[in-house]
TORDOLUM-299026 format. One record per residue (C-alpha): residue in one letter; z, x, y. Coordinates in nm, 3 decimals. Example, Ala and Ser with C-alpha at 12.3 -4.5 7.8 and 13.67 -1.06 7.14 Angstrom:
BEGIN
NODE  aa        Z        X        Y
NODE   A    0.780    1.230   -0.450
NODE   S    0.714    1.367   -0.106
END
This chain:
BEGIN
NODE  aa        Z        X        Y
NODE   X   -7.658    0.919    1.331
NODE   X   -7.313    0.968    1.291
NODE   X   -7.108    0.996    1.609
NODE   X   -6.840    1.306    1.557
NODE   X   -6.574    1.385    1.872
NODE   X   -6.633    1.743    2.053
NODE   X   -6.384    1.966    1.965
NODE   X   -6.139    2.047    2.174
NODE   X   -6.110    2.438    2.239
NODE   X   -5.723    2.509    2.290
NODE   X   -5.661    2.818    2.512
NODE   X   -5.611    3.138    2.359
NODE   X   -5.240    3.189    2.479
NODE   X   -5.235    3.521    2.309
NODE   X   -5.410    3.622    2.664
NODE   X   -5.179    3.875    2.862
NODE   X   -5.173    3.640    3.105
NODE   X   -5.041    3.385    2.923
NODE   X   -4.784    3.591    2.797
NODE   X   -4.688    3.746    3.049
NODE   X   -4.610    3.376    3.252
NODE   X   -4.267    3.264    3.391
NODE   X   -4.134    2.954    3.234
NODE   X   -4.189    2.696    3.532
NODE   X   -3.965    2.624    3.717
NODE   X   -3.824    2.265    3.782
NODE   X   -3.581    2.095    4.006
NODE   X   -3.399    1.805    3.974
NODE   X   -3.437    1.431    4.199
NODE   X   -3.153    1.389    4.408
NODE   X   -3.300    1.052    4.569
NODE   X   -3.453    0.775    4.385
NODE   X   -3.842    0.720    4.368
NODE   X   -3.857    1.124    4.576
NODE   X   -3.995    1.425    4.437
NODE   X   -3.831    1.732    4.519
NODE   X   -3.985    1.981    4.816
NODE   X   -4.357    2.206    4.644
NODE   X   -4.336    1.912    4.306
NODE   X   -4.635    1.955    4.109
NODE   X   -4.912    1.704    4.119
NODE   X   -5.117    1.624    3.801
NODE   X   -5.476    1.641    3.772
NODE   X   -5.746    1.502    3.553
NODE   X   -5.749    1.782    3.335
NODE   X   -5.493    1.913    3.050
NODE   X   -5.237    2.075    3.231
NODE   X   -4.970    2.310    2.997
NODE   X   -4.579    2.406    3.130
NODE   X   -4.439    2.728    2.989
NODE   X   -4.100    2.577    2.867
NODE   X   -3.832    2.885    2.712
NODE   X   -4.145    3.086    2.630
NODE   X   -4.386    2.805    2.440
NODE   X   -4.634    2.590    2.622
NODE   X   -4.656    2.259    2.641
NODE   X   -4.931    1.982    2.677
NODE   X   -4.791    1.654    2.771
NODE   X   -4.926    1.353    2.544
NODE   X   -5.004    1.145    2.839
NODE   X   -5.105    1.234    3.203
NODE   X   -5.250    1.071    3.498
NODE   X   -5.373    1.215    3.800
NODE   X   -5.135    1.251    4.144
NODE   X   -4.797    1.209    3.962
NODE   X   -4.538    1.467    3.831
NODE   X   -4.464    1.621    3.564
NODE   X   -4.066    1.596    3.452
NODE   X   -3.907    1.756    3.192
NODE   X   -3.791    1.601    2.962
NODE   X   -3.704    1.879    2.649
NODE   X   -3.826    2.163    2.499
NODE   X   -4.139    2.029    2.364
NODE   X   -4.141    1.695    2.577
NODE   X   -4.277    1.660    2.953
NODE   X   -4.375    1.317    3.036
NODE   X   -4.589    1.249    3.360
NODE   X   -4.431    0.981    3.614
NODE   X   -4.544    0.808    3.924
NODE   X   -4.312    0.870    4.225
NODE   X   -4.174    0.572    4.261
NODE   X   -4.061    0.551    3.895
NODE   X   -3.848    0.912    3.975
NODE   X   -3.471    0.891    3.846
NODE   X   -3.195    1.088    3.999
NODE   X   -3.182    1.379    3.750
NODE   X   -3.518    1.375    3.680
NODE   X   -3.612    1.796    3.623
NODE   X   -3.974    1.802    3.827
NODE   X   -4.140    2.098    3.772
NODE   X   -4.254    2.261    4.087
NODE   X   -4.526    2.500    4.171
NODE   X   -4.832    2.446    4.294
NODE   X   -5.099    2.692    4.135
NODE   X   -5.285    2.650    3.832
NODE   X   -5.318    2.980    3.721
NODE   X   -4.995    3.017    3.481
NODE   X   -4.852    3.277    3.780
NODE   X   -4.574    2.976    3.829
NODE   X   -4.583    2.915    3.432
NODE   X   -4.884    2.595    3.525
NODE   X   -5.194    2.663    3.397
NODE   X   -5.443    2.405    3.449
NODE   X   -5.772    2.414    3.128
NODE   X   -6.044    2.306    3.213
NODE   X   -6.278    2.450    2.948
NODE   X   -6.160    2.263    2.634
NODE   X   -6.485    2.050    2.587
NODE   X   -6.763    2.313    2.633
NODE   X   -7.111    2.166    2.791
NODE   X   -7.372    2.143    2.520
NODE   X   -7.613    2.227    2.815
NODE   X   -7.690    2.594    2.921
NODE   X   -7.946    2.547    3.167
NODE   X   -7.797    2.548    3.528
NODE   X   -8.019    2.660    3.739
NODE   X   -7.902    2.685    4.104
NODE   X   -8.187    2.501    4.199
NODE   X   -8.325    2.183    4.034
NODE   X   -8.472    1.851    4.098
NODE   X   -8.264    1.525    4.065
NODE   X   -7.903    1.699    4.015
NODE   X   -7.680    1.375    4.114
NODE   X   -7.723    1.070    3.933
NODE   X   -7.865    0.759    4.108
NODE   X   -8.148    0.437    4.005
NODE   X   -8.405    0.785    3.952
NODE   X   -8.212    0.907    3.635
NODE   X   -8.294    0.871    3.277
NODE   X   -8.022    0.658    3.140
NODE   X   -8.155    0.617    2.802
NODE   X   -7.975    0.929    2.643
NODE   X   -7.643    0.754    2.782
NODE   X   -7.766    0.419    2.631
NODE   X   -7.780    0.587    2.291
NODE   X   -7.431    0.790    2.345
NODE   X   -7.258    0.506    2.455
NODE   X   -7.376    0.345    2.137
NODE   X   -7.220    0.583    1.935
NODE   X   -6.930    0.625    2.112
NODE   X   -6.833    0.213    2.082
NODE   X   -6.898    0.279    1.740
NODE   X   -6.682    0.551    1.703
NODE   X   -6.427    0.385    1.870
NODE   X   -6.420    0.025    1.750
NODE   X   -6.235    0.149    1.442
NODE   X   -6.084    0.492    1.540
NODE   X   -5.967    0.427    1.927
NODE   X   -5.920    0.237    2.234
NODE   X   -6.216    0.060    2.429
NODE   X   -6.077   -0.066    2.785
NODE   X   -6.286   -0.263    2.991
NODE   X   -6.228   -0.347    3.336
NODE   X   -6.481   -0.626    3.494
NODE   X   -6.613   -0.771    3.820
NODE   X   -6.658   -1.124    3.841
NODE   X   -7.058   -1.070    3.831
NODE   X   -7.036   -0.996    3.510
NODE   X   -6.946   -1.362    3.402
NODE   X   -7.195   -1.470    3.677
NODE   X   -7.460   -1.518    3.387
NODE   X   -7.482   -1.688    3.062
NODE   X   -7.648   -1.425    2.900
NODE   X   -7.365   -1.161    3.002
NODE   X   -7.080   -1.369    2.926
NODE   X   -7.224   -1.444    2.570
NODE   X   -7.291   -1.039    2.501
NODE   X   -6.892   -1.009    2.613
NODE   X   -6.766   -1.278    2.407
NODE   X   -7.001   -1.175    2.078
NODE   X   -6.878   -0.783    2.184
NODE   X   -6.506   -0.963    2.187
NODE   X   -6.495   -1.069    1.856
NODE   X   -6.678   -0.776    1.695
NODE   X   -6.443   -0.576    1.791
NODE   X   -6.595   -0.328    2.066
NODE   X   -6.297   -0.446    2.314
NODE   X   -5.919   -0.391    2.282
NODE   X   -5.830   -0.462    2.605
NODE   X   -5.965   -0.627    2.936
NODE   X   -5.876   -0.574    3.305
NODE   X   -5.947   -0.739    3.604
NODE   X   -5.805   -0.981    3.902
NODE   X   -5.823   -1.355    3.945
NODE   X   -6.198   -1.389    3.988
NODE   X   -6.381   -1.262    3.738
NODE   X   -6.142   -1.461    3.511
NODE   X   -6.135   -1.793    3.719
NODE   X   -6.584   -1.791    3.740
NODE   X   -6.563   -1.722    3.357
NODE   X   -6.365   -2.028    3.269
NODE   X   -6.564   -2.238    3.539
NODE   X   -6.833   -2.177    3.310
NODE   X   -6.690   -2.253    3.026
NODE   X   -6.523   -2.572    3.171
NODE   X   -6.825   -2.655    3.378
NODE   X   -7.110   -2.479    3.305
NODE   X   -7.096   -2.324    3.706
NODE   X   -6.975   -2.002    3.858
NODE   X   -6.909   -2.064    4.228
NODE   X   -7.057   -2.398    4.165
NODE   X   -7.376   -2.240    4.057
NODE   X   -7.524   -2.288    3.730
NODE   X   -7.462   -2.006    3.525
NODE   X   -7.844   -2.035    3.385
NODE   X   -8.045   -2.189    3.616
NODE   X   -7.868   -2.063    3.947
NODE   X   -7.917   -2.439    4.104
NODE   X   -7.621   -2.494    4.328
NODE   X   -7.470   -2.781    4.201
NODE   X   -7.357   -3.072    4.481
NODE   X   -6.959   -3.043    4.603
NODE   X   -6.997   -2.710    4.354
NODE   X   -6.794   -2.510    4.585
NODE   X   -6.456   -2.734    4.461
NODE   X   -6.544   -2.633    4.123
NODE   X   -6.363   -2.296    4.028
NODE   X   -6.042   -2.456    4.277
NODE   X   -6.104   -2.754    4.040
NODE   X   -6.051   -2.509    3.714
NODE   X   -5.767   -2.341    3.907
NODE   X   -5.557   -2.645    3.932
NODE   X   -5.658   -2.742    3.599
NODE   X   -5.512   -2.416    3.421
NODE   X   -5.185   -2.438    3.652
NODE   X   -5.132   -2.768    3.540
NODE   X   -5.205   -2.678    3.221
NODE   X   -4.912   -2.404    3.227
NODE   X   -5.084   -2.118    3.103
NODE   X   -5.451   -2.030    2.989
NODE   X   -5.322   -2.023    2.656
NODE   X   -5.282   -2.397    2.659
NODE   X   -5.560   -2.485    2.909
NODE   X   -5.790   -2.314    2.600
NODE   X   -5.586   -2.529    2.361
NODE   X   -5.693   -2.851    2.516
NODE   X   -6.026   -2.782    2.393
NODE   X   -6.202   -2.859    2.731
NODE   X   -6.336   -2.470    2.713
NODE   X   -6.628   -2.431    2.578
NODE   X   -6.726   -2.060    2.584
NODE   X   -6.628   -1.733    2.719
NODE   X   -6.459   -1.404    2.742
NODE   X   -6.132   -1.582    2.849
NODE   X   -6.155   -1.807    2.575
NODE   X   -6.315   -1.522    2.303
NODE   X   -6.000   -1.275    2.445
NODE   X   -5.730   -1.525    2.368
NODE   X   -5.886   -1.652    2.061
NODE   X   -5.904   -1.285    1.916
NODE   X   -5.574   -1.168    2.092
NODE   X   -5.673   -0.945    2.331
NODE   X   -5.473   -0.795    2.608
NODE   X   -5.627   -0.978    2.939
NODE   X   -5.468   -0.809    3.248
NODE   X   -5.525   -0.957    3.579
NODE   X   -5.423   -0.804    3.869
NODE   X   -5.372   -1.036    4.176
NODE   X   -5.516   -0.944    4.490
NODE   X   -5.448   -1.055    4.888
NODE   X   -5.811   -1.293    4.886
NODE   X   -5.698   -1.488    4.552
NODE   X   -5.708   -1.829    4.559
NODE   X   -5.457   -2.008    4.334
NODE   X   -5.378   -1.806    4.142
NODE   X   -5.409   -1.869    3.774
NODE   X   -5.100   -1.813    3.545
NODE   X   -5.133   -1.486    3.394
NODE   X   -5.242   -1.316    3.759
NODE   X   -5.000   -1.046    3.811
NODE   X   -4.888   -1.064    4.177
NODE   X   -4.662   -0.816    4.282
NODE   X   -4.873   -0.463    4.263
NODE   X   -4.680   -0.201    4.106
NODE   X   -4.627   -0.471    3.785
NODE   X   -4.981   -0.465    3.813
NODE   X   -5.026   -0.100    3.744
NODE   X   -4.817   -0.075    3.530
NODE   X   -4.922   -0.339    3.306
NODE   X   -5.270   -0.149    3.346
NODE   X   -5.153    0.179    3.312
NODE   X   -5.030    0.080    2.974
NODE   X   -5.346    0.020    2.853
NODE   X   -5.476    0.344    3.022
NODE   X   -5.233    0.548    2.835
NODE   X   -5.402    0.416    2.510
NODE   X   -5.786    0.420    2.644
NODE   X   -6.007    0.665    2.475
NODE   X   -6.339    0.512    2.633
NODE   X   -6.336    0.319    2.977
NODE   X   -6.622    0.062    3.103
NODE   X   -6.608   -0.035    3.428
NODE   X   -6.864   -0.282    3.513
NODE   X   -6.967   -0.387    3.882
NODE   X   -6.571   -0.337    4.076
NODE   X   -6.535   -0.085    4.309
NODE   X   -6.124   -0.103    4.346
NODE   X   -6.103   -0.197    4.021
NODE   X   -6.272    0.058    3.896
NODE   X   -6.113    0.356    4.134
NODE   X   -5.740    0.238    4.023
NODE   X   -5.860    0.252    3.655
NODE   X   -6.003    0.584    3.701
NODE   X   -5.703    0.764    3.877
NODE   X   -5.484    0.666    3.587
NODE   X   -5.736    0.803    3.326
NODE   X   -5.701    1.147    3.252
NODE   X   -5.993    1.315    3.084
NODE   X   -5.832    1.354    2.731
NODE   X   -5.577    1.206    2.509
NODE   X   -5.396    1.251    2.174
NODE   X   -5.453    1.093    1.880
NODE   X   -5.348    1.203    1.533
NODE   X   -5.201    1.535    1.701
NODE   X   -5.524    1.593    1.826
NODE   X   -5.657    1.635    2.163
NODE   X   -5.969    1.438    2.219
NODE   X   -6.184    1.318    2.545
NODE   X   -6.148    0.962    2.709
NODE   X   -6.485    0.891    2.791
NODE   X   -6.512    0.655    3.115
NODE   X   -6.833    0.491    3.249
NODE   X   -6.890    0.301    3.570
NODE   X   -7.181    0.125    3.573
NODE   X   -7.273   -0.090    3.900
NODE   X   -7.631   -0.144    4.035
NODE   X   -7.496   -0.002    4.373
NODE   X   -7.508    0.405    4.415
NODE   X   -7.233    0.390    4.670
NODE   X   -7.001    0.228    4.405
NODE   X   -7.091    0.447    4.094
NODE   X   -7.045    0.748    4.348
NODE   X   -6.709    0.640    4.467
NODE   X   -6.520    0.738    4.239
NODE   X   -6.607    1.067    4.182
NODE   X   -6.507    1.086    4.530
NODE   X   -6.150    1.028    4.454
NODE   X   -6.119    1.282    4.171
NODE   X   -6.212    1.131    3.874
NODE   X   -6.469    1.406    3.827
NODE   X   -6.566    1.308    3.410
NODE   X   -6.682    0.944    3.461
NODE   X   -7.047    0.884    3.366
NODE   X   -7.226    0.715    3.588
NODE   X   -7.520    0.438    3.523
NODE   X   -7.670    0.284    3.828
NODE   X   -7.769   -0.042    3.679
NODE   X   -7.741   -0.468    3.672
NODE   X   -7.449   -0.507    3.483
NODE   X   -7.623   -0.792    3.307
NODE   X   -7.937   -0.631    3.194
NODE   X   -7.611   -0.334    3.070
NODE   X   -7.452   -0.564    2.835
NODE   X   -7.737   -0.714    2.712
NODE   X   -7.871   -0.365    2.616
NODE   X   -7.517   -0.305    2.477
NODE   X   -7.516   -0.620    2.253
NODE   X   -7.893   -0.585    2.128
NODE   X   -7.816   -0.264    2.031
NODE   X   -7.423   -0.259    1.838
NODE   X   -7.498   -0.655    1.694
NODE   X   -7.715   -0.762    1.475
NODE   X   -7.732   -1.163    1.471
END
């Protein structure tokens, strides 16, 4: 099978509607990190601006900032608190191109035309059939590995088991992950395990609670902050396995966000927030699939800086996201905070990657 990207479907701005737009209209910040009074806020969706007569797509979005500005052919999208004095916001807030903002959100037609008003099993939950978004995800990786950017973000339970954190690693180095985010945990239980075989002082394998096991991952904490950095804890050559150890190995972004629970924390963990999303968004801006496995904040901050297409090669393409978590209330969530495109897969996010590495490696 090969895996081809839907096409995207620009509008036909030869509509008299389209036409017949205002240029939007913007006004400039006059306070630091404050939007002017009716700013327009960004959704998920491509969004165009009628600048001197043309429209314009910007190259990266995210949902809930602003569009500025920035020339003729260039708007950039910005979070409030990252507003400049000067900044032109454009203002307005229908989507209709009446205030020269026309929101599209028919660029990647559904393959499916049977919507009946009424039918059984509608929302996804553990009663789907996954396997058709086993076999597009497949594709999709594949696609990606050489011609995008595959962003994971992951809860510590994924590096709960030794099967899981050996599909990661083998994933890692085959070149199905470009970038990894998550906080303090998932990356503290993953080098326990590598240093001592235990996450939360339980054995990775055989889930026996090892005695005084609940020093262990403070144990590994110290250890790396003594050590400096995790690049030189890995270099001592205590480390056995892992996704920490696979990531740095193969030199791939590892963002960890810091969180108010973290014990420690280890080097790299990114404690003041906003440096925190930033250093995520950046790897948001270049995402063109998303796998969130098994984090429910994680996963919601991740999806609200996703929008549901990027560019690449002057082309405007989908970001596909997936949240996959065996708990309905999480996969649900955050579709409940606008991130209306994620696919959903109510699953164990180890019996996920397993499927995931069975089916993209051959050993």
């Amino acid at each position: 099978m090969n895996f081809e990207l839907p096409q995207f479907i620009a509008p036909n701005f030869n509509q008299d509607f389209l036409i017949d737009a205002p240029n939007c209209t913007t006004i400039e910040v006059i306070k630091e990190g404050v939007a002017p009074k009716n700013y327009h806020a960004m959704s998920i969706y491509p969004e165009y601006f009628k600048i001197n007569g043309n429209w314009v797509l910007p190259v990266e979005s995210r949902m809930d900032c602003v569009p500025v500005v920035v020339t003729n052919n260039k708007i950039e999208v910005v979070e409030f608190r990252n507003l400049n004095i000067g900044d032109k916001v454009v203002v307005g807030r229908t989507e209709d191109a009446s205030e020269g903002i026309y929101v599209y959100t028919k660029g990647f037609k559904s393959k499916s035309k049977n919507k009946d008003t009424f039918a059984f099993r509608s929302r996804r939950s553990r009663e789907t059939a996954f396997s058709k978004d086993y076999d597009e995800l497949y594709e999709i990786l594949k696609y990606d590995r050489e011609h995008g950017h595959i962003v994971w973000v992951l809860g510590p339970a994924v590096v709960f088991d030794y099967d899981t954190r050996k599909a990661l690693s083998l994933l890692i180095e085959k070149g199905y992950v470009h970038a990894i985010m998550a906080g303090n945990a998932m990356a503290t239980h993953d080098l326990e395990a590598g240093l001592l075989g235990t996450a939360l002082g339980q054995n990775i394998y055989t889930q026996e609670s090892i005695p005084m096991g609940h020093y262990n991952h403070l144990d590994l904490i110290n250890e790396a902050r003594r050590a400096g950095s995790l690049e030189n804890l890995i270099a001592e050559g205590n480390i056995k396995d892992g996704v920490v150890r696979t990531c740095i190995e193969n030199t791939i972004p590892l963002i960890l966000a810091g969180s108010i629970r973290d014990d420690g924390p280890l080097p790299p963990v990114i404690a003041n927030v906003y440096k925190a999303q930033d250093a995520m968004r950046t790897q948001a801006r270049k995402a063109t699939t998303v796998i969130c496995l098994a984090t429910t904040l994680h996963t919601i901050a991740t999806g609200n800086m996703t929008p549901s297409y990027t560019i690449r090669d002057n082309k405007v393409r989908p970001v596909y996201i997936y949240n996959v978590d065996i708990s309905e209330f999480a996969t649900n969530k955050l579709g409940d905070r606008g991130s209306l495109e994620v696919k959903t897969i109510v699953a164990n996010v180890q019996d996920f990657m397993v499927h995931l590495k069975n089916n993209l490696i051959s050993l």
